[in-house]
N, C-alpha and C positions, 0 to 999 in steps of 0.2 A: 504494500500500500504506500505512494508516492507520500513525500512529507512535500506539507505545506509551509510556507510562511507570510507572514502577511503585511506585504506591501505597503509601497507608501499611498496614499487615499488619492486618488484619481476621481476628477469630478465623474459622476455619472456610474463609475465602475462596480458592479456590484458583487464580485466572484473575486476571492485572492488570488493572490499573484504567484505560480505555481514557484517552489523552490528551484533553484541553479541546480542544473541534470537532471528535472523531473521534466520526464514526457509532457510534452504537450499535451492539453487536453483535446481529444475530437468532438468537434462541432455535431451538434446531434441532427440527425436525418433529419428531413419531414414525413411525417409520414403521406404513404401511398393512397392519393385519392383516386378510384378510379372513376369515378364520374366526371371528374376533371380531367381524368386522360381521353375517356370517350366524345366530352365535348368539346375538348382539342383535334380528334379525328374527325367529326361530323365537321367542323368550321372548316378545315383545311377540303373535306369533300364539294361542302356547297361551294366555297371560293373556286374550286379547282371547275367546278359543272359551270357556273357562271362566266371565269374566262374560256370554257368552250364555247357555249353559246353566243358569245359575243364575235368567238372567231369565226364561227358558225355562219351566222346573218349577215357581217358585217364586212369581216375580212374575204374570205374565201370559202364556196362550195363547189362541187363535183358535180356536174350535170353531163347525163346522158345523151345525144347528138338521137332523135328521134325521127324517123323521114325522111328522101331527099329532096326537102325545101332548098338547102343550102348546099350544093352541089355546084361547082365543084370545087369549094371553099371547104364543106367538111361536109362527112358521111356519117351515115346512120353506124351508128355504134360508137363513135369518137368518144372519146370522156374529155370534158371541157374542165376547165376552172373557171370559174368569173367572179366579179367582186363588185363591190358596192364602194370601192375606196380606190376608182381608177380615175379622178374625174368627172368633170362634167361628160354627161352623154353629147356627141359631137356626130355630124354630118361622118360614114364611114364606118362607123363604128359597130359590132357584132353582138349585141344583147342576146339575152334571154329575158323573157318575159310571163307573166302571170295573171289571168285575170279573170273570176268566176264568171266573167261576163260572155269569154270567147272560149275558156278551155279550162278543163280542173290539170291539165300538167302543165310544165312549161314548157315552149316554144321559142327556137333560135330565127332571129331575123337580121337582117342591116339597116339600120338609118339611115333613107334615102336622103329625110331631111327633117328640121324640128322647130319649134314651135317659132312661129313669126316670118319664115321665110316661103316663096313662093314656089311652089311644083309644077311644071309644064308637063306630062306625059303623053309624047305623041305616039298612037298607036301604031300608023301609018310605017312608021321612019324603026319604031322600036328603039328609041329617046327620051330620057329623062335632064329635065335644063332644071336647073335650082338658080331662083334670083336672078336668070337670063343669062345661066351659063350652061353650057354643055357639059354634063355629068360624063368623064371618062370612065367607063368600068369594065376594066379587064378581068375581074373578077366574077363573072356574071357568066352563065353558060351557055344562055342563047336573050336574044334580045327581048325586050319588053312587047310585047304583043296580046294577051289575053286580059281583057278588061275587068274580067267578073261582074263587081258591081259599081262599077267606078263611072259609067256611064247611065245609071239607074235614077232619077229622080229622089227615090224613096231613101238613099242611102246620104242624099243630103238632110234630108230632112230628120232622119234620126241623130243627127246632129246640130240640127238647128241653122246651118248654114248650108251658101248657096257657092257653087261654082262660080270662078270670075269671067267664063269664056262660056258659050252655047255649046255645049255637052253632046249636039247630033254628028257633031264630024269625029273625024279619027282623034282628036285632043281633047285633053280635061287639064284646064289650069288650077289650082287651088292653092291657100293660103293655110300654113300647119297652124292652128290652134295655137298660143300661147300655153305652154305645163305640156305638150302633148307632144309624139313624134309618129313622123310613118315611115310606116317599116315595110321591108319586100326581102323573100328572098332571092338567095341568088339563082336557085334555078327558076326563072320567074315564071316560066310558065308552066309549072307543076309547083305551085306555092299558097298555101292562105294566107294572104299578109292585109294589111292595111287596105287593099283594093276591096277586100270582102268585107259586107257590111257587119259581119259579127263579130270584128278587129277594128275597122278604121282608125279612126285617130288615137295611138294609144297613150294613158294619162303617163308621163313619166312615174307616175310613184307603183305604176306598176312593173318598175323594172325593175326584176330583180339580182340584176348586175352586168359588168359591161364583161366580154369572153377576153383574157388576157392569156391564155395556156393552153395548150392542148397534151395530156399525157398519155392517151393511149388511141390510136396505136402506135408500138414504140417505135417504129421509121418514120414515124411522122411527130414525135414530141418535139416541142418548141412555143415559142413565143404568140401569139397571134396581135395585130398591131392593125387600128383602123386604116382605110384607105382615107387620105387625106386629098382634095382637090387642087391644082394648082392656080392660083389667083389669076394667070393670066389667058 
């Protein structure tokens, strides 16, 4: 049994001051809570489920390539990535899209063009002019030709707007919604896009991210990058 002796008085100190070559004393455990260990597991699980979901919605998910709408840009079976943090949605660019209105899955298209600019599509020529420019697209698999309902009366009207040009020749001029964009794909004429009245003008908060990746199939992973127009 270690001898003691007793120090000189330290404010606050309330234990003597062990003797010269007497062991240290060891500081006593706490004791073991386990409901305190358990509620230290469950916090670290919700924090952990929470930054998933956020990477989930927000950053990046994996969408299946559905159809050949978008041909020969991408093929049925491709696994996309797209994101919600790429940017503003831009003229070019590859979305997926969501909306109880037109489809319970989603569906991959391009932004011909988006809200406030004007759409010329001549059916004649197989031509798309945005704000009185000739739209280049080498990405497109055969030319603009099949109208659906884009020549339909009724299909303004469920919109509340009217065409800027007489709608009975080969053309249809329009003006994209403000919030809203139209989309086509690339194989256009085997496509539901925006020309069909159960799509038309879609609200952007229906999009649920622009395509930035493509990883399977694995000869064709890499990057995907809007087609951008040349100003001149």
């Amino acid at each position: 049994m270690p001898k003691w002796k007793m120090g000189k008085h330290i404010e606050g100190q309330t234990e003597p001051v062990p003797a010269e070559g007497a062991a240290p004393r060891e500081p006593e455990k706490a004791a073991y809570d386990p409901l305190k260990d358990t509620y230290e597991w469950i916090h670290c699980i919700i924090v952990a489920v929470i930054l998933c979901v956020l990477l989930f919605v927000l950053a990046a998910r994996v969408i299946d390539v559905v159809g050949p709408s978008m041909l020969p840009s991408l093929e049925e079976g491709d696994k996309i990535i797209i994101t919600r943090l790429a940017g503003d949605y831009e003229q070019g660019d590859i979305v997926v899209l969501q909306a109880k209105e037109f489809k319970k899955e989603p569906i991959v298209k391009r932004i011909v063009a988006t809200g406030g600019q004007k759409l010329t599509i001549d059916f004649a020529k197989g031509t798309l002019t945005v704000d009185g420019r000739l739209m280049d697209e080498p990405y497109i698999l055969e030319r603009t030709i099949d109208r659906y309902d884009l020549m339909d009366p009724l299909y303004y009207d469920t919109y509340g707007i009217k065409p800027e040009e007489d709608i009975s020749g080969d053309s249809v001029t329009i003006t994209v919604p403000e919030g809203h964009i139209f989309v086509m794909g690339d194989n256009r004429n085997n496509s539901s896009d925006s020309r069909v009245n159960s799509i038309g003008y879609v609200d952007v908060r229906d999009v649920m991210g622009k395509v930035v990746f493509r990883i399977f199939p694995f000869d064709k992973i890499g990057a995907i990058y809007g087609v951008e127009q040349d100003d001149g």
